[in-house]
TORKOL-4160 file (C-alpha; in steps of 0.2 Angstrom, whole numbers, padded with zeros to 4 digits, m for minus):
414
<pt num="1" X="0019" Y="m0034" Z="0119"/>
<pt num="2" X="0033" Y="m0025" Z="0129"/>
<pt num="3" X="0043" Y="m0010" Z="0125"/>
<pt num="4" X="0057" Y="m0024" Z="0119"/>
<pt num="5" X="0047" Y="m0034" Z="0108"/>
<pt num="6" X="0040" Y="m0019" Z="0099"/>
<pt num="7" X="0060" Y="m0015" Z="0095"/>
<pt num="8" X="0062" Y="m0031" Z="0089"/>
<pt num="9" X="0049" Y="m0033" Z="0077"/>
<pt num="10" X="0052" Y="m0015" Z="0072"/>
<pt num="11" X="0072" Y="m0022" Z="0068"/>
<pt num="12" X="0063" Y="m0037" Z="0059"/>
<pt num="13" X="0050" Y="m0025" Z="0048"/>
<pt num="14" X="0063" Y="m0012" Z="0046"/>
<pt num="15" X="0078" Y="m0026" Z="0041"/>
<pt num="16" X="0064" Y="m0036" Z="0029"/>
<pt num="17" X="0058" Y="m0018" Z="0021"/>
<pt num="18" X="0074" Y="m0011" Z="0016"/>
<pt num="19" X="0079" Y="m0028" Z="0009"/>
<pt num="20" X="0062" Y="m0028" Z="0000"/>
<pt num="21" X="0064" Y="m0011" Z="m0006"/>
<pt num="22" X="0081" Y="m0013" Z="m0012"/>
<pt num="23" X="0075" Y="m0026" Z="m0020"/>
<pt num="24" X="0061" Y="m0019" Z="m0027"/>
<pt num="25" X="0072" Y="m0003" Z="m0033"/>
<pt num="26" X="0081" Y="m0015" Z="m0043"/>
<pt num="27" X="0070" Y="m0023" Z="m0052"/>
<pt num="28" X="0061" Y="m0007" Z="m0054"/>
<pt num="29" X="0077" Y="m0001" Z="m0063"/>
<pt num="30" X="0077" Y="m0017" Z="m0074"/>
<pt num="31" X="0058" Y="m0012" Z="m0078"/>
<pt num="32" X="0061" Y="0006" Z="m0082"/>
<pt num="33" X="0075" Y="0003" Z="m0091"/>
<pt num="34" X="0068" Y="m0011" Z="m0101"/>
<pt num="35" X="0051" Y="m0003" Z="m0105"/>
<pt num="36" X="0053" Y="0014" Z="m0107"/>
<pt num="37" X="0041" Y="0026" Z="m0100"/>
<pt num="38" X="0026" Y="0025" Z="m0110"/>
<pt num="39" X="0025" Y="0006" Z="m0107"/>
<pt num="40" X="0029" Y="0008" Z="m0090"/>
<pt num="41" X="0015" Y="0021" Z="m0089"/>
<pt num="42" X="0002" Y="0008" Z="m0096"/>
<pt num="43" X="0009" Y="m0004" Z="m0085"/>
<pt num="44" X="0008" Y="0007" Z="m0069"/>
<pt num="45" X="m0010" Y="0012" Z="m0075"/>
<pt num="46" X="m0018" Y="m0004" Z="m0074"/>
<pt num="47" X="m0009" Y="m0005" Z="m0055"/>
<pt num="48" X="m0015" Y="0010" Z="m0050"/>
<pt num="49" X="m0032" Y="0005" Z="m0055"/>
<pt num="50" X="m0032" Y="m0014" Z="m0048"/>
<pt num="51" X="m0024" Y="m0005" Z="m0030"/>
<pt num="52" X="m0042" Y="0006" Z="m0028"/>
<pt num="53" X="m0051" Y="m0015" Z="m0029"/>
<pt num="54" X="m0037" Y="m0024" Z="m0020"/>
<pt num="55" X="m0042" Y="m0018" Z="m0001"/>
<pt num="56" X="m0062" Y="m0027" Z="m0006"/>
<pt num="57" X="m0054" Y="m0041" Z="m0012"/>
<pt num="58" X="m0050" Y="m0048" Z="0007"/>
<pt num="59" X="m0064" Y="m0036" Z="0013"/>
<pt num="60" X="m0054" Y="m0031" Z="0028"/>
<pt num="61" X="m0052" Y="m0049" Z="0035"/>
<pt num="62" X="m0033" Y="m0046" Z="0040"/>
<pt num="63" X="m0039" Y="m0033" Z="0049"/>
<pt num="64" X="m0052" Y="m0043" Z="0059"/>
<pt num="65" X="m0038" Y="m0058" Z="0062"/>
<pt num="66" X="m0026" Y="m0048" Z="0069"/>
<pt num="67" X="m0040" Y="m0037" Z="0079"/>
<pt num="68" X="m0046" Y="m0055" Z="0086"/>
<pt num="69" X="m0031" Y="m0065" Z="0088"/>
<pt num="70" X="m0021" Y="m0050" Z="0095"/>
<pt num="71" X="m0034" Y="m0052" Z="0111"/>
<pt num="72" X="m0036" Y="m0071" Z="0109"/>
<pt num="73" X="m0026" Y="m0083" Z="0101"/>
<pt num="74" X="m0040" Y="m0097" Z="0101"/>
<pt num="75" X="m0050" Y="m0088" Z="0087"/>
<pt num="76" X="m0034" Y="m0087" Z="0074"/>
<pt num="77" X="m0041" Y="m0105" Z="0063"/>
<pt num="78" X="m0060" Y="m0096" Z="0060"/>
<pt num="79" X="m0054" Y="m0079" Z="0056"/>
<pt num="80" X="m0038" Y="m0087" Z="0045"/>
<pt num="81" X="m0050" Y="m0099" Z="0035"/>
<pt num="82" X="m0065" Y="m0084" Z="0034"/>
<pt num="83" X="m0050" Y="m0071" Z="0028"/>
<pt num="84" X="m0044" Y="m0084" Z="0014"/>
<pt num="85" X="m0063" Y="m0090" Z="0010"/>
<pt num="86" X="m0065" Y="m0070" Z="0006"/>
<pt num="87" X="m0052" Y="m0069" Z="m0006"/>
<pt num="88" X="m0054" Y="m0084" Z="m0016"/>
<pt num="89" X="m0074" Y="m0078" Z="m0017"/>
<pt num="90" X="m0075" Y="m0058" Z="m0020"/>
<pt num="91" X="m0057" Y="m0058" Z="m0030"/>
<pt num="92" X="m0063" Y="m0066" Z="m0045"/>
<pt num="93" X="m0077" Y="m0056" Z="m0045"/>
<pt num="94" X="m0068" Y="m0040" Z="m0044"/>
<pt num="95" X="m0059" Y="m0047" Z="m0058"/>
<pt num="96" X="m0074" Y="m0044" Z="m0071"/>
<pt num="97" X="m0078" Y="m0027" Z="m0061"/>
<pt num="98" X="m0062" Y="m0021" Z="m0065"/>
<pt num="99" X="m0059" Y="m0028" Z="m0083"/>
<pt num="100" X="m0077" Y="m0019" Z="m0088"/>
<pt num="101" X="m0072" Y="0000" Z="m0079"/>
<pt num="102" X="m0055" Y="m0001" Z="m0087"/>
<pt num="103" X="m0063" Y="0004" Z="m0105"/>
<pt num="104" X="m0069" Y="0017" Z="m0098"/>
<pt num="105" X="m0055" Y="0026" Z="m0089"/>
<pt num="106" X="m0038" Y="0018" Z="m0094"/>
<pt num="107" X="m0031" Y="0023" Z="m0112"/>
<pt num="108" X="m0039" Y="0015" Z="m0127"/>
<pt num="109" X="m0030" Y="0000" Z="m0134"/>
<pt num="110" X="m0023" Y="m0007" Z="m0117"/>
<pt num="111" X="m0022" Y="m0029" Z="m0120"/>
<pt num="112" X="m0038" Y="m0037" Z="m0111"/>
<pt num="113" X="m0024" Y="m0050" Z="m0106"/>
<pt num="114" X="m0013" Y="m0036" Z="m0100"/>
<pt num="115" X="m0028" Y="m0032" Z="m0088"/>
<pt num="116" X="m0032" Y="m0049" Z="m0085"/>
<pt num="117" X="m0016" Y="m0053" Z="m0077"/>
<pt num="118" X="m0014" Y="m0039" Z="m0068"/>
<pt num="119" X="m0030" Y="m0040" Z="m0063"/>
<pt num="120" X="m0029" Y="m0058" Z="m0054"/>
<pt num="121" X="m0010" Y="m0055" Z="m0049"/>
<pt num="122" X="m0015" Y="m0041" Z="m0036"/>
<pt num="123" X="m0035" Y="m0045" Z="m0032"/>
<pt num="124" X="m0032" Y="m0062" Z="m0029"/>
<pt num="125" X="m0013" Y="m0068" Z="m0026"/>
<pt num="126" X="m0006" Y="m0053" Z="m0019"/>
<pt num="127" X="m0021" Y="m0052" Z="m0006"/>
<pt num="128" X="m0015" Y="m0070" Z="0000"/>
<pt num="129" X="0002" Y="m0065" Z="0002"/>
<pt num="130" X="m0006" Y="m0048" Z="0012"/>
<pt num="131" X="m0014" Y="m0061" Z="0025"/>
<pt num="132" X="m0002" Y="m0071" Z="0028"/>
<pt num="133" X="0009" Y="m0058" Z="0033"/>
<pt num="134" X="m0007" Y="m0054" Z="0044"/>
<pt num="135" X="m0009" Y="m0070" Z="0052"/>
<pt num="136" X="0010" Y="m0068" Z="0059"/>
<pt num="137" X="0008" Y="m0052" Z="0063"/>
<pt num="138" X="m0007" Y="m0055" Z="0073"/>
<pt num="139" X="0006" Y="m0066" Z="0085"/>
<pt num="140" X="0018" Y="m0053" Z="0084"/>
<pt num="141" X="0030" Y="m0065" Z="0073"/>
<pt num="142" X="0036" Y="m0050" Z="0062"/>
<pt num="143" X="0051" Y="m0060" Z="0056"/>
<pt num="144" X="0039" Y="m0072" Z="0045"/>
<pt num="145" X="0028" Y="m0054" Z="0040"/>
<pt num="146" X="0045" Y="m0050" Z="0034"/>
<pt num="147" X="0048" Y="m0064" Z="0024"/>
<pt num="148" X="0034" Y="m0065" Z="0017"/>
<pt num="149" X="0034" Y="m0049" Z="0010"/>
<pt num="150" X="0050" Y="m0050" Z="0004"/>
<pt num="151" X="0049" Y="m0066" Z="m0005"/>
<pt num="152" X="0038" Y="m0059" Z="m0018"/>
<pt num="153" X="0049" Y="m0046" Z="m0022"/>
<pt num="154" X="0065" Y="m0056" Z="m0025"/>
<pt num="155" X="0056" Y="m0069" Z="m0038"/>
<pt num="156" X="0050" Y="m0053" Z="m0048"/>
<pt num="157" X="0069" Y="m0048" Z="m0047"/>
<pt num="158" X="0072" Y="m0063" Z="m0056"/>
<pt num="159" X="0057" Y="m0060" Z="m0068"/>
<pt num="160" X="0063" Y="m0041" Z="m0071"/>
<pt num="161" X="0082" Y="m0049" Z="m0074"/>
<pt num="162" X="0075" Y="m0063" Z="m0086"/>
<pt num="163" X="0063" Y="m0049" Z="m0097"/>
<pt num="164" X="0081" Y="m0037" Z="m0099"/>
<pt num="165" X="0090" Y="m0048" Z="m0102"/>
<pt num="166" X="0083" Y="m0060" Z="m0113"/>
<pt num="167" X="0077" Y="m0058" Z="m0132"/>
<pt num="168" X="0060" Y="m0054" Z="m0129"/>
<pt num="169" X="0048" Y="m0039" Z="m0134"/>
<pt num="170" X="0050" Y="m0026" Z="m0122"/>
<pt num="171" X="0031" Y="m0024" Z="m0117"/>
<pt num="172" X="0021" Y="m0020" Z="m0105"/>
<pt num="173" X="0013" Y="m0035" Z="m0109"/>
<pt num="174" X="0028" Y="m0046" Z="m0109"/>
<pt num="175" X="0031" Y="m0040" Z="m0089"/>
<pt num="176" X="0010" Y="m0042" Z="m0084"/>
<pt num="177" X="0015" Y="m0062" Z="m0087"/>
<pt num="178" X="0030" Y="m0064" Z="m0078"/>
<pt num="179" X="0023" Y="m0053" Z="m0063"/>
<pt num="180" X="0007" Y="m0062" Z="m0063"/>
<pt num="181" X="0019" Y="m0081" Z="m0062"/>
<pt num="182" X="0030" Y="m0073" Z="m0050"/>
<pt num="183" X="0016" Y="m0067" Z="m0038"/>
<pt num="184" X="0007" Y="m0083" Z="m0041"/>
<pt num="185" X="0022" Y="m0092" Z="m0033"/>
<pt num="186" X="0024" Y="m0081" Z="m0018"/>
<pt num="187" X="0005" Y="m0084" Z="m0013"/>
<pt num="188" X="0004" Y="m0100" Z="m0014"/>
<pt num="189" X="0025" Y="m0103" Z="m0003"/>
<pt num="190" X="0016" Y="m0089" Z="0008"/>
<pt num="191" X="0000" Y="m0098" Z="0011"/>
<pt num="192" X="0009" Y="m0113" Z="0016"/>
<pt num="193" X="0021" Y="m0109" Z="0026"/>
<pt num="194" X="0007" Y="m0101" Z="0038"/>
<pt num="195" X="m0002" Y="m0117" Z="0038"/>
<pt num="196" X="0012" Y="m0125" Z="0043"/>
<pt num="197" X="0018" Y="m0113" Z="0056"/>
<pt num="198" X="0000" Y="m0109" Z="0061"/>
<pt num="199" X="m0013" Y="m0122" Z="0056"/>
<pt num="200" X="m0028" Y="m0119" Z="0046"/>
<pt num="201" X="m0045" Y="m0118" Z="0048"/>
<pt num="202" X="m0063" Y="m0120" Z="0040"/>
<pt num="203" X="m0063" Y="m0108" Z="0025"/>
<pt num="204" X="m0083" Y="m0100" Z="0029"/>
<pt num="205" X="m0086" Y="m0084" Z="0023"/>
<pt num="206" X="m0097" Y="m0081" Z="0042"/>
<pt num="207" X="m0085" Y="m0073" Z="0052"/>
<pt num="208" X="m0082" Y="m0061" Z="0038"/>
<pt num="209" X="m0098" Y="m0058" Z="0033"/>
<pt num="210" X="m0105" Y="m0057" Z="0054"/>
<pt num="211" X="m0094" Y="m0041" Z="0053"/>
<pt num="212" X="m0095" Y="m0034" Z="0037"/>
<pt num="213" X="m0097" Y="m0020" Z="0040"/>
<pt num="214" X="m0081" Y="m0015" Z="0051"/>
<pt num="215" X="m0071" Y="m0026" Z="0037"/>
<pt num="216" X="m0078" Y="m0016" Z="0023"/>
<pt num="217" X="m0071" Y="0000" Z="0035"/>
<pt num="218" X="m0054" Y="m0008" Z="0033"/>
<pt num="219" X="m0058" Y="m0011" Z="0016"/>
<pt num="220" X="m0065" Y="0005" Z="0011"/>
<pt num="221" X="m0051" Y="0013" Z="0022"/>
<pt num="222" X="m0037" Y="0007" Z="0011"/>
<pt num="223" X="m0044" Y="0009" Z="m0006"/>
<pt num="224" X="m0046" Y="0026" Z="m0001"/>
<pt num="225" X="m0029" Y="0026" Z="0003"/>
<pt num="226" X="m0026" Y="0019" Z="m0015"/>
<pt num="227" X="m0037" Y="0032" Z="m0025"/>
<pt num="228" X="m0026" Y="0046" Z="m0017"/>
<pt num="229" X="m0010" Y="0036" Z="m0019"/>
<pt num="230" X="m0012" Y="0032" Z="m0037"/>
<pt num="231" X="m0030" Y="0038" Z="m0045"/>
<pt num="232" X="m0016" Y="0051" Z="m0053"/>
<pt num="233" X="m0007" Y="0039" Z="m0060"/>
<pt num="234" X="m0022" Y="0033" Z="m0071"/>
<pt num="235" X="m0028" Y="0050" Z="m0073"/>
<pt num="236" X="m0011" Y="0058" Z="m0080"/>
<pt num="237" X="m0010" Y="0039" Z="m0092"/>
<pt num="238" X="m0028" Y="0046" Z="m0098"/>
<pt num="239" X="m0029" Y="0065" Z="m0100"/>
<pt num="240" X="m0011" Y="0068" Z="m0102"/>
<pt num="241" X="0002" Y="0053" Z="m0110"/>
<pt num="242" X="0007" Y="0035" Z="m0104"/>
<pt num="243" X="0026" Y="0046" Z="m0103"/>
<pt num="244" X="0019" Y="0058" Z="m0090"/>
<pt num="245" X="0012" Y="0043" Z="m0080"/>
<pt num="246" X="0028" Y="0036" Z="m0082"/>
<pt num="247" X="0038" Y="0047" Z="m0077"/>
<pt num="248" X="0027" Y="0052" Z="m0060"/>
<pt num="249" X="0027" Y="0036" Z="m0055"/>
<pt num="250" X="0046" Y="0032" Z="m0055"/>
<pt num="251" X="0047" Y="0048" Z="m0045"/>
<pt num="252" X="0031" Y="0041" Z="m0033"/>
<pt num="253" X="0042" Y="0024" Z="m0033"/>
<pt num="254" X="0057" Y="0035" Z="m0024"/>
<pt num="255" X="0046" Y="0042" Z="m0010"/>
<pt num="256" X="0039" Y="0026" Z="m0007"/>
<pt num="257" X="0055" Y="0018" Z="m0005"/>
<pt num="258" X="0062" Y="0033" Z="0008"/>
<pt num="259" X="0045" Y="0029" Z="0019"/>
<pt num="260" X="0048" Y="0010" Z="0021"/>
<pt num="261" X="0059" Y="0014" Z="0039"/>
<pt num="262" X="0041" Y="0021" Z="0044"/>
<pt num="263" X="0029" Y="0010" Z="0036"/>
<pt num="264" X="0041" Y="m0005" Z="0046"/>
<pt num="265" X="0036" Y="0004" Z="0061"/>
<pt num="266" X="0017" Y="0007" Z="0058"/>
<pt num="267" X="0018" Y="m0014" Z="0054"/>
<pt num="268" X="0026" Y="m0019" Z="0069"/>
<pt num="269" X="0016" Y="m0006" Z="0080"/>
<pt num="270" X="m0001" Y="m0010" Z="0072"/>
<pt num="271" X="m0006" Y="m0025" Z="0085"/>
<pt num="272" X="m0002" Y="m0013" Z="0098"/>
<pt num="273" X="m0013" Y="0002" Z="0092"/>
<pt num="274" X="m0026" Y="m0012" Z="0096"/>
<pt num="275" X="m0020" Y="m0016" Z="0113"/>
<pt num="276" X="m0017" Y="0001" Z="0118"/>
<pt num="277" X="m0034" Y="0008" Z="0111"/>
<pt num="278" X="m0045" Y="m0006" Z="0123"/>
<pt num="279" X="m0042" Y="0009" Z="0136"/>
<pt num="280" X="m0049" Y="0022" Z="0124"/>
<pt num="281" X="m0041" Y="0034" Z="0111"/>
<pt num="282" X="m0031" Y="0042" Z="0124"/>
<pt num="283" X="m0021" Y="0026" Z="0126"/>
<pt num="284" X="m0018" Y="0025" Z="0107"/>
<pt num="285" X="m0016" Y="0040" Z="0104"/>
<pt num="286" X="m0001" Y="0041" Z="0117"/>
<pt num="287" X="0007" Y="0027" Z="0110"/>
<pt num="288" X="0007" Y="0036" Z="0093"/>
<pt num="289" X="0014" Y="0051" Z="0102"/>
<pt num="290" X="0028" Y="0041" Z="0107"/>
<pt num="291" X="0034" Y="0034" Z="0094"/>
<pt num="292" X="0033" Y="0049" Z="0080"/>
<pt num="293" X="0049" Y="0060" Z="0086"/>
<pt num="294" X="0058" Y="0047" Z="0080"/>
<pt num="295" X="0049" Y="0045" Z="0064"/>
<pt num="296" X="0046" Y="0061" Z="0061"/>
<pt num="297" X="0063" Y="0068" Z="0062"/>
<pt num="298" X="0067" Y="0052" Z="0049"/>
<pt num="299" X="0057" Y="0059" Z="0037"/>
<pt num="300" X="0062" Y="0077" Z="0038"/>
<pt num="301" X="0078" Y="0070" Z="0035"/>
<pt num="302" X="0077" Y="0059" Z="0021"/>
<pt num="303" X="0065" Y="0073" Z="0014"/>
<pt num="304" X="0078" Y="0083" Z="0011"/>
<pt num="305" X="0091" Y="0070" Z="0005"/>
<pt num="306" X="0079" Y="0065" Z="m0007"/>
<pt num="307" X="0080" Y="0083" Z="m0015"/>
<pt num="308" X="0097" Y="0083" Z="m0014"/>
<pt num="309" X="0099" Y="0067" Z="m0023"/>
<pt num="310" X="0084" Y="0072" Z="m0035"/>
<pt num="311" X="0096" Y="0076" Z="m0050"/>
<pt num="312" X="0106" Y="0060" Z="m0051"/>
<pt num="313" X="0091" Y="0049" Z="m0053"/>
<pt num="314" X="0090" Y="0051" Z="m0072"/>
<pt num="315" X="0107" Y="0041" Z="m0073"/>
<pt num="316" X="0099" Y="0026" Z="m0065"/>
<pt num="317" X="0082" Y="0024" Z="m0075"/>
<pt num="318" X="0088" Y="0031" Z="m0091"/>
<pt num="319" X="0088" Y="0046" Z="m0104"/>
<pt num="320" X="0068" Y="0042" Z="m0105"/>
<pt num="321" X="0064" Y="0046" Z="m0087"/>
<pt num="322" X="0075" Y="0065" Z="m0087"/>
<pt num="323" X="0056" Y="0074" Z="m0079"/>
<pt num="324" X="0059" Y="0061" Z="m0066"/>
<pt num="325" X="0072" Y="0072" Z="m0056"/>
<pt num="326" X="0060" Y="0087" Z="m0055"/>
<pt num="327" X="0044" Y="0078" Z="m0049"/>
<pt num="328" X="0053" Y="0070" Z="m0036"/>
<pt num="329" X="0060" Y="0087" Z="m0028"/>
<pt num="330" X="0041" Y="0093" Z="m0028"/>
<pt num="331" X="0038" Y="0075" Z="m0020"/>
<pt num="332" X="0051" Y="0075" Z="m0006"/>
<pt num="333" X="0038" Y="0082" Z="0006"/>
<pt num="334" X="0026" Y="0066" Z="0006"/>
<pt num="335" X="0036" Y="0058" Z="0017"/>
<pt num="336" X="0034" Y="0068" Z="0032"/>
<pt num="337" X="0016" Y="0070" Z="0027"/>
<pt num="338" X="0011" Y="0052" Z="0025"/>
<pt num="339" X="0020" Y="0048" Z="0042"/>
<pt num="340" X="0013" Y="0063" Z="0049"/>
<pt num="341" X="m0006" Y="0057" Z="0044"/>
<pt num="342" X="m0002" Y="0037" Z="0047"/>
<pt num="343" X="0001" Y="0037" Z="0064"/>
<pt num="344" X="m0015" Y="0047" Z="0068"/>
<pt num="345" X="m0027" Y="0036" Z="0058"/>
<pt num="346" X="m0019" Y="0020" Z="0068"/>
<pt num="347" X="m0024" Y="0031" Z="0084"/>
<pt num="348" X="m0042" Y="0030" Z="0077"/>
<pt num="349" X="m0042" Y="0013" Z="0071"/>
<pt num="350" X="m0033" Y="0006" Z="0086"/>
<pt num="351" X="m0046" Y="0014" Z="0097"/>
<pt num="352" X="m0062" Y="0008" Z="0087"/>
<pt num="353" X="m0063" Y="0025" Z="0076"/>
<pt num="354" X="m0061" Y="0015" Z="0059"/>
<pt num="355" X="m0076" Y="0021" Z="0052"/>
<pt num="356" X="m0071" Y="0037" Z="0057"/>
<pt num="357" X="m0053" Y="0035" Z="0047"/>
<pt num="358" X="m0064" Y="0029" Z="0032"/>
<pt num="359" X="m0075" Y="0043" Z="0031"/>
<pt num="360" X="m0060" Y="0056" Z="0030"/>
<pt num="361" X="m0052" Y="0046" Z="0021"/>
<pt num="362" X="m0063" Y="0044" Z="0006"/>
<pt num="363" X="m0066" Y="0062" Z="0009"/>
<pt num="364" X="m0049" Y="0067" Z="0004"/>
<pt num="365" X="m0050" Y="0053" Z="m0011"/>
<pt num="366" X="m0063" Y="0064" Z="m0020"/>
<pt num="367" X="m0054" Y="0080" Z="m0017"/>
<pt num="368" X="m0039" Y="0072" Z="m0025"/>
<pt num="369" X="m0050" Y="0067" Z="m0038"/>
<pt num="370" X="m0057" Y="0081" Z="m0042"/>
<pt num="371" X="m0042" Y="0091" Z="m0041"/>
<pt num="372" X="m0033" Y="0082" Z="m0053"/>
<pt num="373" X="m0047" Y="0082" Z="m0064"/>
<pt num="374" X="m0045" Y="0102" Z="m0064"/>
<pt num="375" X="m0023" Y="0101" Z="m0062"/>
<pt num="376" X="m0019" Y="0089" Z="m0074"/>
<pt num="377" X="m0025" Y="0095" Z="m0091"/>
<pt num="378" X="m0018" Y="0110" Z="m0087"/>
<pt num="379" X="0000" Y="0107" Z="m0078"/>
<pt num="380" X="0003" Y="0089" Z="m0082"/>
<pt num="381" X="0014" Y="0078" Z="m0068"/>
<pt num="382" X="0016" Y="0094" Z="m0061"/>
<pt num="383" X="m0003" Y="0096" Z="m0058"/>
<pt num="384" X="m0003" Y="0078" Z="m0051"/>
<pt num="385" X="0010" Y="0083" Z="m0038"/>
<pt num="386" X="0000" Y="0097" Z="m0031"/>
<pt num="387" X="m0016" Y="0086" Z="m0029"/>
<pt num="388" X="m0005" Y="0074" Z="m0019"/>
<pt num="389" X="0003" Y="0086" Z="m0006"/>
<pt num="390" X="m0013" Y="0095" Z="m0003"/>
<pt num="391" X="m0022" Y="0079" Z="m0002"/>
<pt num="392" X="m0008" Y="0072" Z="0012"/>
<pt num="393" X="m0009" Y="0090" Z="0021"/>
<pt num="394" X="m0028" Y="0089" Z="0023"/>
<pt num="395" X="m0027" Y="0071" Z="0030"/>
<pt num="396" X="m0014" Y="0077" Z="0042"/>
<pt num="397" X="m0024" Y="0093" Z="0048"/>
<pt num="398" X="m0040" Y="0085" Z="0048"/>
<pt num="399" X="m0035" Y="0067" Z="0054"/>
<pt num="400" X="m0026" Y="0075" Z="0071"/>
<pt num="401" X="m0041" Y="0086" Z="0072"/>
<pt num="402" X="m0052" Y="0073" Z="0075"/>
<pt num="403" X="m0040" Y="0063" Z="0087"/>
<pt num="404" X="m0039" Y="0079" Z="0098"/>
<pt num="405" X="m0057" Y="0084" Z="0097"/>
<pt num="406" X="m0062" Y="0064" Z="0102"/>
<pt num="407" X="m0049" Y="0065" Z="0116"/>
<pt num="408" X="m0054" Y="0079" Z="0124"/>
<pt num="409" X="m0073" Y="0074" Z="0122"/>
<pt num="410" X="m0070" Y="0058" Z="0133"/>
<pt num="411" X="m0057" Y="0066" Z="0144"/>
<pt num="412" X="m0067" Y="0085" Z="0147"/>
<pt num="413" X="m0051" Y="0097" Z="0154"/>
<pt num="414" X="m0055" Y="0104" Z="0172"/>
């Protein structure tokens, strides 16, 4: 992929992601405004808690179809049909694992239908959509990625529209049924559209299971990312109030919408990591080298708007959501961090160091953990917002650690 190609599909990510997260911040505003903050809170608990299963619901077979496809095109029908036969198997399974360790860590008195819904919306129809943005991004076709990330997020704008407007019970309840029809309708107009743009192929769980264990790197990878991204979201619901969760997570929403610019980027660059890391880490991690000046002086900026901006944002979600101004100020920093720490784990991964990105990752999962099992009881969200940005400045230093240590390793100086 040349030096042009990589600008356009970044235009395309960049262009499809801020739509998306306009879109998203719009229907999150409906949510917020229609639920409240402890329903939200419930409802973000249950997320957050599917999000650490979601990444072993595909088992990293997006990963492996764009890591075999990206070198040759001939080997996109057996990894596509391997990375849908995944999902269609381990998904429902993770369904009942789910449903049975929610009673132990979510608030008591959450609807079993509530999980349930969320539950199969994210393991199982929101991983189709994930691999189908894969499959087009494996041939570098980021304008469909785009699409079909975006999709989902305009028919729950219509969902979030038809709950607040309509004469229905404000619940988080109410919203787990239209999210889970709305992301049942993306899945299955994404899954179509790549077998009509790309083909199909024989759905075998082989190819997946022949490498299972780098896929369960990519897998374990992400829900890694996942438990330090949102495990204090379902801690706060639990040892604190739904409110607090509530309220952290509508300021967590903000930041992630300021890095979608990055996270467009890291999309449109990820097949390259792969190309560039054939020639060892020293390739990959050039390439990452190049491209974060820009990136990060984006997210230094937009750090500091976000603090600016920080005290308007109780006008927009509501009386109930007045904390929300303060948690994003001590939040602001996340992005630099996260952009920071991305660019160096797709160094690793790119150069065949995904076990090695796991490992630290899943590291820094159980320091987060444990640090907000000792914050939160005592400080509340604010508690939570310390576990984070130690969390994201220990990937950082530890991360680019490891990619200078390996480089010089294979490339000895003198």
């Amino acid at each position: 992929m040349t030096d042009a190609n990589l600008r356009t599909n970044s235009l395309w990510m960049m262009g499809g992601q801020a739509l998306r997260a306009g879109v998203q911040l719009l229907y999150f505003v409906l949510i917020a405004r229609a639920l409240g903050s402890a329903q939200y809170g419930s409802f973000v608990a249950v997320t957050a808690l599917v999000a650490i299963a979601a990444p072993f619901a595909s088992w990293g077979s997006g990963n492996l179809l764009i890591k075999h496809t990206v070198r040759d095109h001939q080997t996109f029908p057996t990894y596509w049909g391997a990375a849908v036969a995944t999902t269609l198997t381990t998904s429902l399974a993770l369904t009942l694992l789910v449903i049975a360790v929610a009673q132990f860590v979510l608030p008591p008195g959450l609807p079993l239908t509530l999980l349930l819904l969320v539950a199969l919306s994210d393991l199982l129809f929101a991983r189709l959509i994930d691999v189908s943005g894969q499959a087009f991004q494996a041939f570098n076709r980021l304008d469909r990625t785009a699409a079909i990330q975006l999709f989902p997020a305009l028919v729950r704008l219509a969902a979030a529209g038809l709950l607040f407007a309509l004469p229905v019970p404000k619940t988080a309840l109410a919203w787990s049924a239209l999210f889970f029809i709305s992301t049942a309708v993306s899945a299955i107009c994404a899954v179509t559209l790549v077998r009509r743009d790309l083909g199909w192929g024989p759905l075998s769980l082989r190819p997946v299971r022949q490498e299972a264990r780098e896929g369960g790197a990519f897998a374990l990878s992400l829900s890694a990312q996942s438990i330090y991204n949102d495990i204090d979201k379902i801690m706060l619901a639990r040892l604190v109030s739904a409110e607090a969760a509530g309220v952290y997570a509508a300021a967590y929403r903000i930041v992630d919408t300021a890095f979608t610019p990055v996270r467009s980027v890291l999309y449109a660059a990820y097949a390259r990591f792969f190309q560039r890391g054939q020639s060892g880490l020293r390739g990959s991690t050039a390439f990452a080298l190049q491209l974060l000046p820009w990136t990060g002086g984006y997210s230094l900026l937009i750090a500091a708007v976000l603090w600016l901006c920080a005290p308007a944002l109780p006008l927009l979600f509501g009386a109930d959501f007045a904390a929300t101004a303060d948690v994003l100020r001590w939040l602001s920093p996340l992005v630099l961090l996260k952009t920071l720490h991305y660019f160096a784990a797709d160094a690793l991964t790119g150069a065949g160091y995904q076990g090695t990105r796991s490992a630290v990752q899943v590291g820094v999962a159980v320091v987060n953990g444990l640090l907000n099992l000792w914050l939160l009881p005592r400080y509340g969200w604010l508690g939570a917002v310390w576990a984070s940005l130690a969390s994201d400045l220990l990937l950082v230093l530890t991360l680019w650690s490891i990619v200078a240590f390996k480089t010089r390793k294979s490339f000895p100086l003198g």
